[in-house]
N, C-alpha and C positions, 0 to 999 in steps of 0.2 A: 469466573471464567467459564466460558463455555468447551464442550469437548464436544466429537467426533460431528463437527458438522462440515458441509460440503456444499460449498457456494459454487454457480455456475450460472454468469452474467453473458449478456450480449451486446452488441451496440443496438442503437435504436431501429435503424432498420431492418423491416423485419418483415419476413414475406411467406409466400407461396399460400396451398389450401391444404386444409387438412384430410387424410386418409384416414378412413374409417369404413372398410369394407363389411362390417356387422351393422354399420349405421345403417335405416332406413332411409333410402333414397329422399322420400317425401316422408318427412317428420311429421306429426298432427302439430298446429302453430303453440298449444300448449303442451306439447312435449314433457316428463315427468323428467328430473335430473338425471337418471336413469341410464336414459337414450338419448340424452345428450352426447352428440360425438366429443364431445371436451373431457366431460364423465369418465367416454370410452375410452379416451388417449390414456387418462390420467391412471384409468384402471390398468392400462395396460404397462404404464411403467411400472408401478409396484409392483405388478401379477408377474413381469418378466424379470423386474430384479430379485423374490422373492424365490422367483422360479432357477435364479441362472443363468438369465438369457438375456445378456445386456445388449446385442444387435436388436434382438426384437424390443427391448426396452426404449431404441432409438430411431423406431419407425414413426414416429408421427415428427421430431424433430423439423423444423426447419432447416434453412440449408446452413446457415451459420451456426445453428446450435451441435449440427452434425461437425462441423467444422471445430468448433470449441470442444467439445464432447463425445469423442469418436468412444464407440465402444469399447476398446482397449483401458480409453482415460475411467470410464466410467464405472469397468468392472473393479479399477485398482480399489478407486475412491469406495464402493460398494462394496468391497472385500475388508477395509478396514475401519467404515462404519459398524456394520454386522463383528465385528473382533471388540470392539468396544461396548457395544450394546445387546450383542446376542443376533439372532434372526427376526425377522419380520413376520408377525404374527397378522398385523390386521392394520386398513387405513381407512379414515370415516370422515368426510368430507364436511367442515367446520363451518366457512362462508366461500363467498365467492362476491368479489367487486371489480369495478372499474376501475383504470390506473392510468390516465395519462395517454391512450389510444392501448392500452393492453389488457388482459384483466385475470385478475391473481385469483389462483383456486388454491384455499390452505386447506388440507387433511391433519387432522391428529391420525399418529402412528406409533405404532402399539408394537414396541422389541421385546425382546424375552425376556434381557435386564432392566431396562426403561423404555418410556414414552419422550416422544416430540412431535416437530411438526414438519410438515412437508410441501414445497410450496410449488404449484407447477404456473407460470407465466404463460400466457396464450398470447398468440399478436393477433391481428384485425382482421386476418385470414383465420383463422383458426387453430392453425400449428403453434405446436411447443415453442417459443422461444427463451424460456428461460425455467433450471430447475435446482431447487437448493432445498436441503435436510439442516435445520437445526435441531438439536439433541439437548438441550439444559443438561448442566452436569449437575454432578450430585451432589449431595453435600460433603464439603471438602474433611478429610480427618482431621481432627486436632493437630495440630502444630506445623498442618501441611500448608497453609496458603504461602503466599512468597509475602516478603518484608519489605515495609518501603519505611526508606529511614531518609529525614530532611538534610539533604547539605548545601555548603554554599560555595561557590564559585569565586576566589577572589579575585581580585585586581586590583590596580592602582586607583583606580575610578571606580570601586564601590563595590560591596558581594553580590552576587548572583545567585536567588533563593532556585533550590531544585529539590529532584528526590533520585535517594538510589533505595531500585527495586528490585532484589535479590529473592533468588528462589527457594524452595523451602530446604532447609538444612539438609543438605545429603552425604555429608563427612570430605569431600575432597570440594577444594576452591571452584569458585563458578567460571568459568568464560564473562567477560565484559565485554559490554559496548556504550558506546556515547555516543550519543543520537545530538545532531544538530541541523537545526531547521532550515528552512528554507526565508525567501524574502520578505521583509515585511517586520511587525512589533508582533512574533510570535512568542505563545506561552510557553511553557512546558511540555504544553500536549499539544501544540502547534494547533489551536484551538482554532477550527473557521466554520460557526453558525453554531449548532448542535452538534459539529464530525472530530474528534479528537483523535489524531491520526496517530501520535507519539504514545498519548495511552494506550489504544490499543494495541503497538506494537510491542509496549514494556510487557504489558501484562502476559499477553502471546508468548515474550518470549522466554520471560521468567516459570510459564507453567510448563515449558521444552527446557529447563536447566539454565537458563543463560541471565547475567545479571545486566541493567542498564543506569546509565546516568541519563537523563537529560535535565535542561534548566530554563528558565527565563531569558528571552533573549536579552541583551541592554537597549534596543533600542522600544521592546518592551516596561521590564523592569526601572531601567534607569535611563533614558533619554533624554536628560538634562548632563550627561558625563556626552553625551555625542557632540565633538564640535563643529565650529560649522565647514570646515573643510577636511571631514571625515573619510575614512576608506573600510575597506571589509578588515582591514586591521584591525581597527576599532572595534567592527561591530560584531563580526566572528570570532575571527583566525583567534587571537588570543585566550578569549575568555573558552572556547571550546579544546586548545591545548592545556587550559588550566583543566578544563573539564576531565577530561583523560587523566591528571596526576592526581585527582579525586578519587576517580575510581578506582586509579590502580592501587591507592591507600588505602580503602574501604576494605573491614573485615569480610573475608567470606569469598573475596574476587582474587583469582590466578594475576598477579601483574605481569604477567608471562604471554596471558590471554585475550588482547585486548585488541577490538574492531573499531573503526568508525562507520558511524552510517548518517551517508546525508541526505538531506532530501531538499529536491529542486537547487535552488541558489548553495545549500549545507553541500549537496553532492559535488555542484563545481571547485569547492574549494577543501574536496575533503583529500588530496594529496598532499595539499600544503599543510594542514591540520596533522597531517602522518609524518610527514617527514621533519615535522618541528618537535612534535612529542618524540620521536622515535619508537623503536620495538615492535609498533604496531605490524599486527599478523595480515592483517585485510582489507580490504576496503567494500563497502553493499553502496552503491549508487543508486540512489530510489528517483528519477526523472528527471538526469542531470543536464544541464543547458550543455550541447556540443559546438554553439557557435556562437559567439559574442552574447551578453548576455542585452545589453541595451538592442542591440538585434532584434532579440527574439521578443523583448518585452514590446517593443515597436511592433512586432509583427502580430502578437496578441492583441495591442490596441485596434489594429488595422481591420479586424474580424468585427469589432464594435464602433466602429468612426462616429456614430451616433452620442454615442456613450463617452468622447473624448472629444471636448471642443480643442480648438488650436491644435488638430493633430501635424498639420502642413505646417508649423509654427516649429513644431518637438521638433519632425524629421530634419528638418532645416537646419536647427541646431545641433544635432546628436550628428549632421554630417561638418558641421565644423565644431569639434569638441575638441580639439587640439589649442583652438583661440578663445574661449571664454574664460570667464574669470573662475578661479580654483572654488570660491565660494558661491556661484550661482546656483540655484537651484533648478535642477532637470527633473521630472519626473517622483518629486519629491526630496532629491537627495542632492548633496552638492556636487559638481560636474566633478571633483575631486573624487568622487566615490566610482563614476563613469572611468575615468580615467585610469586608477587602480585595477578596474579589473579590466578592460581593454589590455593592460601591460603583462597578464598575469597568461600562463601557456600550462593550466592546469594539466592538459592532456599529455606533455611533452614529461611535466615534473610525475605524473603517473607510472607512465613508459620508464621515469630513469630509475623508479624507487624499484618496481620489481614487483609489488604484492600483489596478490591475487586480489581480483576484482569480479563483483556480481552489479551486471546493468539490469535492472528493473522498469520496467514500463507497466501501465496500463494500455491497451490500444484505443480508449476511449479519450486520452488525456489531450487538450486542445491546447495547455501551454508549452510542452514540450512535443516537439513531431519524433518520427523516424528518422528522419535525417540528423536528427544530435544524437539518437546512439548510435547510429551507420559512423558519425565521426569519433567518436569515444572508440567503438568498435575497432574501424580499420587502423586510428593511433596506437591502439597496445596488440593489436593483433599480430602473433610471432616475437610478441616481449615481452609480453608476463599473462600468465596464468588469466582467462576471463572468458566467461559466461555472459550471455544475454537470455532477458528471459520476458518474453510478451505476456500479460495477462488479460484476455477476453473482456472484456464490455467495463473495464474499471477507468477511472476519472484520474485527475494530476494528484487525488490526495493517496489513490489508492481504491478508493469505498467504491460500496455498490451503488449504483443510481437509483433514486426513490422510485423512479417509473416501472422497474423490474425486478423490487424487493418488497418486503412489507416491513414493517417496524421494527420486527426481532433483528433486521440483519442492515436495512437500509442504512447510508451516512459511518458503518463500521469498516474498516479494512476488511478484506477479504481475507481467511482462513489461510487461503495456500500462498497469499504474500507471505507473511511469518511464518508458515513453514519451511518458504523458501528462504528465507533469511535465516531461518536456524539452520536450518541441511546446509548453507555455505560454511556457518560460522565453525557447526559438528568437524566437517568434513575438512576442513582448514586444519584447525584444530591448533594445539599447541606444541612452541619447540622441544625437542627431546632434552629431556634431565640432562646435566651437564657430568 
């Protein structure tokens, strides 16, 4: 795992010109790196964070990055960099490339405790639009890393290979969660290309105390147990209520303690998933659909019509899905599975259970908009406990976009997700001793 780093993404658009009132007006066209205004932004954030002076560290910013990164945000994050690493001694400028219309300046950076790297984004104007501090941590103490021990998921239709990932021994039971994915024949790490969204959140959360399950979906794992007139019964709701009685038997875990967290398609049905298990403390909604979900997946195609022959054929169908046959297939799935969840009023069964709820976004995410947490939002708003919580320039998995990261950090979740998923779960917490 890595510590004390501090991601700060944007969306793609990215604008204005850069201030650099030390820059020479007329540069000579071979300019030495030097005097380069990029140079001089770059120096100036370190020199002002190094110095104290995180307003002046956010003068070259663009206007979204000011926006994402007000000074306030930025002193916090830099106050508990420096607590973990010591002060900033010194940064030395590494490479510098091109990215997709941006182009990435990395420094190594030189703390009192350790070294890493630091990465400033420029856009096509000139200005900051993106800046993030990776730290490698150190090498962990003997018997400190977290444990991951293999389990399975039973059911009537076949076990469900997983892993529970416990943190390292601290003498009192861990907090649990059980992460269930979103649409699709997802893995354990809700695996899509190279971005492993579920890993990074286990590991995240396990080095902040907290323990997690997740598993193999079945329509992963075992897709010959799906029949042909299936429902999210099938394919979720059960094997992730099984999920939860795993964890809550697994050595080491509070059964007192125990969240769900879903994400996308996991998210809409993670009240039903609560109130089947019971006891459940919480609920972390990670980009949860707030209106029909064939809706929205419709509405996703409609961005690609290229990409989706017979789209006029779907819509057609998906508006008379009342009269087709239980086993046709829509969209990959049987209209029976349409149907199930058209019938289901996850929002209403939310509001009636009571548990405190954290809504998550990225504002970059194109499958889920604002207006399905505007709807999540105003349904339990005045009924139970809930946060919403925008994250700057991140995608529907969560990750940083390749165009405004470099390798260390791109296709990963972003840090202060799992931070903010542990500060719900800390601050939740558990019932009082009986």
């Amino acid at each position: 795992m890595e510590i004390g780093q501090r991601l700060v993404t944007v969306a793609c658009a990215l604008s204005l010109i850069v201030s650099c009132a030390c820059a020479s007006s007329h540069p000579p066209a071979a300019a030495p790196v030097a005097d380069d205004p990029r140079m001089l932004a770059s120096a100036n954030v370190f020199g002002a964070l190094r110095a104290g002076d995180p307003p002046l560290a956010t003068r070259d910013f663009d206007e979204t990055m000011r926006v994402a990164l007000p000074p306030r945000k930025l002193a916090a994050d830099w106050r508990q960099l420096i607590a973990e690493n010591g002060p900033l001694d010194s940064w030395r400028l590494l490479k510098k490339e091109p990215a997709q219309g941006y182009e990435r300046w990395i420094f190594a950076l030189t703390f009192r405790e350790r070294s890493g790297f630091g990465l400033v984004v420029f856009g096509g104007d000139g200005r900051i639009a993106g800046l993030f501090f990776r730290i490698p941590a150190a090498a962990p103490a003997r018997g400190s890393a977290p444990t991951a021990a293999n389990v399975q998921i039973h059911s009537r239709s076949g076990e469900l290979p997983g892993v529970l990932l416990a943190p390292p021994h601290a003498g009192a039971p861990a907090m649990g969660i059980v992460m269930v994915a979103g649409s699709g024949a997802n893995d354990r790490d809700e695996t899509v290309g190279t971005m492993k969204p579920f890993r990074d959140l286990a590991e995240g959360l396990a080095a902040r105390g907290i323990a997690s399950v997740r598993y193999d979906k079945r329509t992963f794992a075992l897709p010959a147990t799906m029949g042909p007139a299936s429902t999210v019964e099938d394919e979720v709701i059960a094997d992730a209520v099984e999920a939860m009685r795993v964890l809550r038997a697994s050595p080491g875990v509070d059964p007192r303690c125990t969240f769900v967290l879903g994400h996308s398609l996991g998210a809409l049905l993670a009240p039903e998933i609560a109130s089947r298990a019971g006891g459940v403390r919480g609920l972390i909604l990670l980009a949860p659909p707030g209106r029909a979900v064939l809706t929205v997946t419709l509405e996703q195609l409609r961005r690609h019509p290229s990409a989706t022959p017979g789209l006029t054929e779907l819509e057609a169908k998906a508006r008379d899905l009342d009269r087709l046959p239980a086993q046709e297939r829509l969209l990959g799935v049987p209209v029976s599975y349409w149907r199930d969840l058209d019938g289901r009023d996850e929002l209403a069964l939310a509001r009636k259970l009571g548990l405190p709820v954290t809504l998550m976004r990225g504002d970059a995410d194109m499958n889920i908009q604002s207006v399905d947490i505007d709807a999540w939002r105003s349904a339990l708003a005045g009924h139970v406990p809930v946060e919403v919580q925008s994250f700057p320039g991140l995608d529907h998995l969560f990750t940083v976009p390749a165009a405004v990261a470099d390798e260390t950090v791109a296709g990963h979740v972003r840090q202060d997700v799992i931070e903010a998923v542990a500060a719900f779960v800390k601050r939740t917490g558990c019932p009082a001793a009986p």
